[in-house]
C-alpha positions as CSV (number, residue, x, y, z in Angstrom):
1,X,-4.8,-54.4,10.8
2,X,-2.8,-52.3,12.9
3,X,-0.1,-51.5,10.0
4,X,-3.2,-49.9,7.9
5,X,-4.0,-48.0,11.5
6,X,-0.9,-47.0,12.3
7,X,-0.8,-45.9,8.2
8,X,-3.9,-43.5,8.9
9,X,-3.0,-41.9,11.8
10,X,0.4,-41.2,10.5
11,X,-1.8,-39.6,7.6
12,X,-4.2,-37.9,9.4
13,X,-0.9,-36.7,11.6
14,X,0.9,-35.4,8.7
15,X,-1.9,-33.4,7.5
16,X,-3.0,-31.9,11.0
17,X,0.7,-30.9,11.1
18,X,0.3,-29.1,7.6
19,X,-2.3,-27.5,8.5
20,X,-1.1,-26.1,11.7
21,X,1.9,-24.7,9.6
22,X,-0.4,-23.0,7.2
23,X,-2.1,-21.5,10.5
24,X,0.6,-19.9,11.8
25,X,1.9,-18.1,8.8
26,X,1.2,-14.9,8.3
27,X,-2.2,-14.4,6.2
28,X,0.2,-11.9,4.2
29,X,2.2,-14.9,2.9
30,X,5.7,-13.0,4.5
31,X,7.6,-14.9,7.0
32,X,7.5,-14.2,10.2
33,X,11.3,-12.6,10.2
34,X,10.2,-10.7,6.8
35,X,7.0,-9.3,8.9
36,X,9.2,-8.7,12.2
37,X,12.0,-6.8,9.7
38,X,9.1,-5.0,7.7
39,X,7.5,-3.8,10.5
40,X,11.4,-2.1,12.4
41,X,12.0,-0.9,8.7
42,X,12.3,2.8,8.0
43,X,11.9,3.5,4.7
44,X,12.7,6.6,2.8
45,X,9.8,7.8,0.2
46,X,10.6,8.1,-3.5
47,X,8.2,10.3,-5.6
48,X,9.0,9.4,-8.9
49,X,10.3,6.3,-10.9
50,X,13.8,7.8,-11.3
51,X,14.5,7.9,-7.4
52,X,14.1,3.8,-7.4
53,X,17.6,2.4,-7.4
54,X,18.5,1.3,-10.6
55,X,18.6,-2.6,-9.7
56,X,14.9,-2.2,-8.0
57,X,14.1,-0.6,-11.7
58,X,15.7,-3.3,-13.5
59,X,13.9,-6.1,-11.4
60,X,10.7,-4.5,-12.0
61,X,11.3,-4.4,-15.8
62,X,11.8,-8.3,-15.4
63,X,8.9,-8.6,-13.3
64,X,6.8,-7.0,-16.6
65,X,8.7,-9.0,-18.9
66,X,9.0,-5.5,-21.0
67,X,11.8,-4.4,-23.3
68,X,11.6,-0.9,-20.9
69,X,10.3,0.0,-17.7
70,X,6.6,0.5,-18.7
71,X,5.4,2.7,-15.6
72,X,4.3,5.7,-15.5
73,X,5.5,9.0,-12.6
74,X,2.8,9.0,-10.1
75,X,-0.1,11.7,-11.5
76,X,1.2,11.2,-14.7
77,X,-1.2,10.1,-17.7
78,X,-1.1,5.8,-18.3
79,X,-3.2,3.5,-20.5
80,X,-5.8,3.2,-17.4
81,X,-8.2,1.9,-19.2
82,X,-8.4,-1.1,-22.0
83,X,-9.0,1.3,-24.9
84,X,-6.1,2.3,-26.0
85,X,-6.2,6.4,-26.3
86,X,-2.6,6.3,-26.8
87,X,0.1,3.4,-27.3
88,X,2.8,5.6,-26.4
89,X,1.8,5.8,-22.5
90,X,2.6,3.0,-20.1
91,X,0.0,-0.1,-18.9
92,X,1.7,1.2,-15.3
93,X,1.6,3.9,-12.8
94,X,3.6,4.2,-9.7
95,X,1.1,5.3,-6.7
96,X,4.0,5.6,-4.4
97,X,7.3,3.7,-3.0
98,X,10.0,3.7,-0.4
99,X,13.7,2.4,0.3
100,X,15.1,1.2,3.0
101,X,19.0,0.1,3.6
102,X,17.9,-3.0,2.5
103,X,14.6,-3.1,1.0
104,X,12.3,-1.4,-1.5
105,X,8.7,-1.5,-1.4
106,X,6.9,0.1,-4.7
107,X,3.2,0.2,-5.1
108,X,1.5,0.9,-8.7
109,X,-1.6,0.3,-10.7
110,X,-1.9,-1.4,-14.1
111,X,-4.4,-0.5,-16.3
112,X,-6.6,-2.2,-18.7
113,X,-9.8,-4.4,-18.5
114,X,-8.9,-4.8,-14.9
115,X,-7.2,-1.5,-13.7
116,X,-5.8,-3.2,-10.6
117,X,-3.0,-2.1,-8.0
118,X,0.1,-4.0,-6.7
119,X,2.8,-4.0,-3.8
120,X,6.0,-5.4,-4.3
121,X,8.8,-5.9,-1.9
122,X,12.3,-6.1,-3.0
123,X,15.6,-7.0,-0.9
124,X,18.1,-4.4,-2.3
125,X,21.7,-4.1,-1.6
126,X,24.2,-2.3,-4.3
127,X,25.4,-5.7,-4.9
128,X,22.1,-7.7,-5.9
129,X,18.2,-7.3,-5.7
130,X,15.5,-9.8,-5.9
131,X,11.6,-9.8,-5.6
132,X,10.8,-10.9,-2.4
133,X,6.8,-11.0,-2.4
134,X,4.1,-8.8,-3.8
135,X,0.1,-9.1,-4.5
136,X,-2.5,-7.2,-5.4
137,X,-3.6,-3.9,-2.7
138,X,-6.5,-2.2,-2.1
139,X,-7.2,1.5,-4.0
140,X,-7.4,3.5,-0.8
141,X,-3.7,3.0,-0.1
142,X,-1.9,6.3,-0.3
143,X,1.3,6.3,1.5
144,X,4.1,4.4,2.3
145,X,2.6,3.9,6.1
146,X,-0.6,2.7,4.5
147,X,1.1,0.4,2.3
148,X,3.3,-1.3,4.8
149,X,-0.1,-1.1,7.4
150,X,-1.6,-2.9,4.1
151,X,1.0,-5.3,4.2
152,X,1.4,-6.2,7.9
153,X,-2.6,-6.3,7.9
154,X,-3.4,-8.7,5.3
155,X,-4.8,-6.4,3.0
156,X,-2.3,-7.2,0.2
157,X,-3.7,-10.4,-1.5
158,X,-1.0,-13.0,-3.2
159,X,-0.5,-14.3,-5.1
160,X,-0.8,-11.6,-8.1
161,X,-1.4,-13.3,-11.8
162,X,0.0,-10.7,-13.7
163,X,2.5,-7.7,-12.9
């Protein structure tokens, strides 16, 4: 009797003490370091696709899963919709993005059925990037304060299905 009791409360224990972890990370599923870095970060804007560094550009076109970088310039005409118009134009738009020393933060909308809009964060260095985290964002975001705002707020939901 008092193994099966000792069992449960080392159960009941166990999940208490998961969900206690869950609780105290951030609802923008970042660390607490990546929030704490996010939020010192000063990031340079980039107004078109060009401007990205070429290993951010490269991880995005993984990210797609495309042969090329399907994104648009921001203002620039996309396949916004799910009739196709034109199968020339990208499925993607970039909205608007900025760099840091170490980290690249580059917000677009896909079109399609769902026209939707993402965030993704990238650690950059000359020597390596990777994608760090990203979701889905809101449409009123505008600039690179709103988006990190966004970010730090909750507003960007993850995880995002498709990219």
């Amino acid at each position: 009797m008092r193994r099966t009791q000792l069992l449960c409360l080392l159960g009941v224990t166990l999940c208490l003490a998961g969900a206690a972890r869950k609780q105290t990370a951030s609802s923008t599923g970042l660390t607490a370091a990546q929030r704490a870095h996010l939020k010192d970060e000063r990031f340079q804007i980039v107004t078109s696709v060009r401007g990205l560094p070429l290993g951010v550009r490269e991880a995005l076109q993984a990210l797609f899963g495309s042969g090329a970088l399907d994104i648009a310039e921001p203002g620039a005409e996309f396949q916004a919709t799910d009739v196709i118009v034109n199968s020339s134009l990208p499925s993607r738009r970039l909205v608007t993005a900025g760099c840091s020393s170490d980290h690249c933060v580059v917000h677009y909308e896909r079109g399609g059925i769902a026209h939707t809009r993402y965030v993704t964060l990238f650690h950059w260095t000359p020597a390596a990037t990777r994608f760090e985290w990203g979701g889905t964002a809101p449409r009123s975001l505008a600039t690179i304060a709103d988006v990190r705002n966004a970010i730090l707020g909750g507003d960007i939901k993850t995880p995002a299905t498709a990219w």
